[in-house]
C-alpha positions as CSV (number, residue, x, y, z in Angstrom):
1,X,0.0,0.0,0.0
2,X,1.7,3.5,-0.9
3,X,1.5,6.1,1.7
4,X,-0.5,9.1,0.8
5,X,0.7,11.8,-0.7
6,X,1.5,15.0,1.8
7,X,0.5,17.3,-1.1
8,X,-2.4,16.3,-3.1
9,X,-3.4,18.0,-6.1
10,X,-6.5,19.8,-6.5
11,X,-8.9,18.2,-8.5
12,X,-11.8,20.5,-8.0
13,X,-12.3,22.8,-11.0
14,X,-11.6,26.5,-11.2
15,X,-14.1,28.6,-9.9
16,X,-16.3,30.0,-13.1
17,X,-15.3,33.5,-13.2
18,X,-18.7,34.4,-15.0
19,X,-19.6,36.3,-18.0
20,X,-16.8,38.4,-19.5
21,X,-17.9,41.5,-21.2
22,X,-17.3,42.4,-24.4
23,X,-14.2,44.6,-25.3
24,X,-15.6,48.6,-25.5
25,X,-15.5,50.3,-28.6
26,X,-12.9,52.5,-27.3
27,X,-10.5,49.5,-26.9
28,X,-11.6,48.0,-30.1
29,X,-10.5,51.1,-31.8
30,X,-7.2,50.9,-29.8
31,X,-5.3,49.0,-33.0
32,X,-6.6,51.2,-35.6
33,X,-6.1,54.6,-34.0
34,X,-2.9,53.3,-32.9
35,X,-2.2,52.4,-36.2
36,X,-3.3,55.2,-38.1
37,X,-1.3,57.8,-35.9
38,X,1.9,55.8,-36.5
39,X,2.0,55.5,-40.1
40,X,0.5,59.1,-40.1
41,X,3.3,60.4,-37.5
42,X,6.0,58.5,-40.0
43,X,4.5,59.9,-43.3
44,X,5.0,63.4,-41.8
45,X,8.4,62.8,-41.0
46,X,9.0,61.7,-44.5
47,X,7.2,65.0,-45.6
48,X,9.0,66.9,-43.7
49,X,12.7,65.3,-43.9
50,X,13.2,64.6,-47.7
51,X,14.7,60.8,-48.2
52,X,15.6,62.1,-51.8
53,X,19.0,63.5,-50.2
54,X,21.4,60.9,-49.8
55,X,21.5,59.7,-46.0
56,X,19.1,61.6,-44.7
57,X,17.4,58.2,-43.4
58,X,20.6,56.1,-43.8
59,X,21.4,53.3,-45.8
60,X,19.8,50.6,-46.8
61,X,21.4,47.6,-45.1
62,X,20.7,45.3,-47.7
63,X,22.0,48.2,-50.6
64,X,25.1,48.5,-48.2
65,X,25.6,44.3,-47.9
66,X,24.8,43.7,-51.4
67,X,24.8,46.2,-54.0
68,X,21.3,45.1,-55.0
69,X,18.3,46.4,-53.9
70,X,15.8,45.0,-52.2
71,X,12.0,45.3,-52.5
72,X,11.4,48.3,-50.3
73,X,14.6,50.0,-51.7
74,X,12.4,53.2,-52.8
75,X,9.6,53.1,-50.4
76,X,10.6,55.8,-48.3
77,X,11.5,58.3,-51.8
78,X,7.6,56.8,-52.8
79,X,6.1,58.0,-49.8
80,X,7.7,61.5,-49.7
81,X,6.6,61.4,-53.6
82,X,3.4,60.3,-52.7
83,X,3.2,63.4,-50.1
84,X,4.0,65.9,-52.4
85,X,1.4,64.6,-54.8
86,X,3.8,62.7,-57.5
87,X,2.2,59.5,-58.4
88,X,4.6,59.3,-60.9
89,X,8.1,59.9,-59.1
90,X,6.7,57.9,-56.3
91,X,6.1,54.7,-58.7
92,X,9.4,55.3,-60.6
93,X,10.9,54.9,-57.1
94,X,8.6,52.0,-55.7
95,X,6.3,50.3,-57.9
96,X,5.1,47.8,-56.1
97,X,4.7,50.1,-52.8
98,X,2.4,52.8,-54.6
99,X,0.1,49.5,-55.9
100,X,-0.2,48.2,-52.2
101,X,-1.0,51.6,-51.2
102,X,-4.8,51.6,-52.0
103,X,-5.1,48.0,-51.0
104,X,-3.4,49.0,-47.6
105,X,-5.7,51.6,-46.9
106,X,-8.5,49.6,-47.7
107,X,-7.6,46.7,-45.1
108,X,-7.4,49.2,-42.8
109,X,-10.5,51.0,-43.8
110,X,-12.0,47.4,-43.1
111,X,-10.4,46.7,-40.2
112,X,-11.4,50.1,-38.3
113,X,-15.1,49.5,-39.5
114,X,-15.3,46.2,-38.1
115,X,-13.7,47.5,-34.4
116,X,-16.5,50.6,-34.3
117,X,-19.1,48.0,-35.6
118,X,-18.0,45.1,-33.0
119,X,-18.6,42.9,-35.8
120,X,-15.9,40.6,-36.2
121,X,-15.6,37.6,-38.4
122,X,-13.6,35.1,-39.2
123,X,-10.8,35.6,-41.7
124,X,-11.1,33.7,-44.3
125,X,-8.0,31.6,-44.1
126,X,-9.3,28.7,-46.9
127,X,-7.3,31.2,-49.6
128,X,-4.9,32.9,-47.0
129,X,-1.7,30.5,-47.7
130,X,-2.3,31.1,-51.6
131,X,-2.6,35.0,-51.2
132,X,0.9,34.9,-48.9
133,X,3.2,33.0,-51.3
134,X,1.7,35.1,-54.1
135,X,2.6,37.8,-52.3
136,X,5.4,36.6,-51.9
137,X,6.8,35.4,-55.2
138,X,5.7,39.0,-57.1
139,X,8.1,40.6,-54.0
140,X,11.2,38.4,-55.1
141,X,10.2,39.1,-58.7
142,X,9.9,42.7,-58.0
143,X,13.7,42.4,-56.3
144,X,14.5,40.2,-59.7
145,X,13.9,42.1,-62.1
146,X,15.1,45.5,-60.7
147,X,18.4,44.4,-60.6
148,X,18.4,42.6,-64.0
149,X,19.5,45.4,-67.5
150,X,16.2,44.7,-68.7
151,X,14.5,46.1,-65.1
152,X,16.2,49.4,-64.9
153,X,13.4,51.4,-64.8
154,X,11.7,49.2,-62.0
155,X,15.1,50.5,-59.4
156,X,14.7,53.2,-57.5
């Protein structure tokens, strides 16, 4: 017969802490707000502080490692474009970045809506694995072919 055990383990359940209330719209704006003054706060900066002048933001560590620029090699020159109203200059310095932009704003357009509405569903993650190496292979295309004679006009 084995001796009992000096500590035994509760076995009775947790007590039920009860209903928990639902998050307030105020903290289910939190992300978005949050988010939006950010990229708003950094887009000023850019305004302000011109990345066209060389090292005024740095360097680009994978432009300073390599030689070759990477896919968001531009991005900053697009948004300071973008700022100033260029559409043009800011594509010739990030295609890809001023094509994302409108499909940026509108995931957080939808994301805002959904935390002042409460109504959250579930993403849709049947297609989510296709749409994230898509994504990815038109990035290391993008990087590609900007480094390649014929994709001159694609570097920033």
């Amino acid at each position: 017969m084995e001796p009992a055990d000096p500590h035994p383990i509760a076995t009775a359940p947790f007590p039920d802490p009860g209903p928990v209330a639902p998050p307030s719209r105020r903290d289910r704006l939190a992300g978005p707000l949050l988010t939006a003054a950010v990229v708003g706060g950094v887009t000023v900066a850019l305004h302000l502080r011109d990345p066209h002048s060389a090292g005024s933001w740095g360097e680009c560590p994978w432009l300073a490692l390599t030689g070759l620029y990477c896919p968001a090699c531009g991005g900053l020159r697009a948004v300071n474009d973008l700022t100033n109203g260029d559409v043009l200059g800011a594509a010739s310095s990030n295609l890809v970045f001023v094509v994302l932009v409108p499909v940026l704003v509108l995931g957080w357009l939808l994301w805002t809506r959904r935390a002042w509405t409460g109504t959250f569903t579930a993403p849709r993650s049947r297609h989510a694995g296709a749409w994230i190496a898509a994504f990815a292979v038109v990035m290391v295309v993008f990087a590609v072919a900007r480094n390649l004679p014929f994709g001159t006009w694609l570097a920033p």
